[in-house]
C-alpha angles and dihedrals in degrees: 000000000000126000122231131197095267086057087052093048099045087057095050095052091042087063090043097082084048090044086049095045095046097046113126089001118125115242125185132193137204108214125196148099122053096358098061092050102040116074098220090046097048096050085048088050090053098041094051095049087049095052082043091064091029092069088043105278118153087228116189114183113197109183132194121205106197088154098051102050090047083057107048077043089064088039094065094029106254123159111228115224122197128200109206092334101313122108112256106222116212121189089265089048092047094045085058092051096051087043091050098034100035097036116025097020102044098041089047094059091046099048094056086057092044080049098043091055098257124116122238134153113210118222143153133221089264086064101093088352077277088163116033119182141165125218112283117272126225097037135039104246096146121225092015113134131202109200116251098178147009130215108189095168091098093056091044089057089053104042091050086061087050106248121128116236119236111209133197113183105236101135128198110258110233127189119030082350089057103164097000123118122253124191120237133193105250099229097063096045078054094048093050101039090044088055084043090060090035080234114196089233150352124214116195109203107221134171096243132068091260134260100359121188096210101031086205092053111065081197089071096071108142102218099186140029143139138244091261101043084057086065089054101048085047086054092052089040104239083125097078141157114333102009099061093071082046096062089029089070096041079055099058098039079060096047087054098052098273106138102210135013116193120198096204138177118259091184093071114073119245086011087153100058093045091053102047109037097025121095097215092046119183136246126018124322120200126198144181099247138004105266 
């Protein structure tokens, strides 16, 4: 079916209430899975952050690279050690994240929106001790860090002369750690810098639909649901694996005065957009109460 002009416009004006409503609010995204490894995905990904921040959105991209560092791992011939699950992160491991994260990865990214004619500066937490952590407590994982405090000064001071920050989470290691670098998940540093700048929201890029009520029936997306309905689906365990840490981490950027927290699909091109200045969305929104 071909699309005319009316069909242009009425999409258009359908985003103009969403582009209204997000000018001058903070938005930041959590980038990472499919989206960072396929091509189309990646240069989606770049053009919707930079219409974002070109109709006035405060757009922060923190971005993960599980892949790429496996895969420099391999190259020098580390072997990789996991604690329930969780990589343990030795100083040679972590000198290869930082080198990966904060290096390849960042200056990629930055580059595609330099490219794309957008502006970003590309950054981590060390810069300005913008993320400072200690090791996590309750299990040794080495060099694996749980964020005690955010300065989002820095990235204030960014976003106000209209370039898009470009975040890797490396964090600065406090305590007996003082100056080292910790690694952090991406999604929580997300989720905290995200409360730190009372962003409006924070969208976590995943590779599944969303909060589905049946994980082997893609229907059964949940598109909306509150913080305290994400206790109860934890409870019934409909909340499993992967996705706990997920809502674990919407939950905390709430708590923390965001006002919406979206669980949303990378695989699908142009998910942010659609998400953001469409009125049917995609993926799961969570929200603090029931409206």
């Amino acid at each position: 079916m071909k699309i005319t002009n009316n069909d242009r416009a009425g999409i258009l004006i359908q985003a103009l209430p969403y582009i209204q409503n997000f000018q001058n609010k903070t938005i930041v995204v959590k980038y990472g899975g499919s989206a960072m490894l396929n091509e189309e995905l990646k240069t989606a990904v770049i053009e919707d952050v930079i219409l974002m921040a070109c109709v006035g959105i405060r757009t922060v991209l923190v971005h993960g690279g599980g892949p790429e560092i496996e895969a420099m791992l391999k190259k020098t011939g580390k072997e990789s050690r996991f604690v329930n699950g969780l990589r343990y992160t030795d100083e040679e491991t972590m000198d290869i994240v930082q080198m990966v994260l904060c290096g390849k990865v960042n200056k990629e990214i930055t580059a595609l929106i330099e490219k794309a004619g957008g502006k970003a500066i590309g950054l981590c937490g060390i810069d300005g001790a913008m993320l400072k952590a200690r090791r996590m407590s309750g299990q040794d994982l080495g060099l694996v860090g749980e964020i005690e405090q955010v300065d989002a000064s820095m990235l204030d001071a960014i976003l106000g002369s209209g370039f898009i920050p470009v975040v890797s989470s490396v964090a600065y290691g406090t305590g007996a750690d003082e100056g080292k670098a910790l690694n952090i998940n991406a999604d929580t540093a997300a989720a905290r810098i995200a409360a730190a700048l009372a962003a409006e929201k924070l969208v976590l890029m995943t590779d599944v639909k969303g909060i589905l009520r049946n994980v082997n029936d893609e229907s059964s997306l949940i598109k909306c649901v509150t913080r305290a309905q994400l206790e109860e689906l934890k409870k019934d365990g409909v909340l499993s694996k992967g996705m706990i840490p997920k809502a674990d981490c919407c939950a905390q950027a709430l708590d923390g005065g965001v006002k919406k927290a979206h669980i949303i699909d990378g695989r699908l091109p142009h998910a942010l957009l659609v998400e953001l200045f469409t009125d049917e969305g995609i993926g799961t929104m969570i929200v603090p109460e029931a409206s």
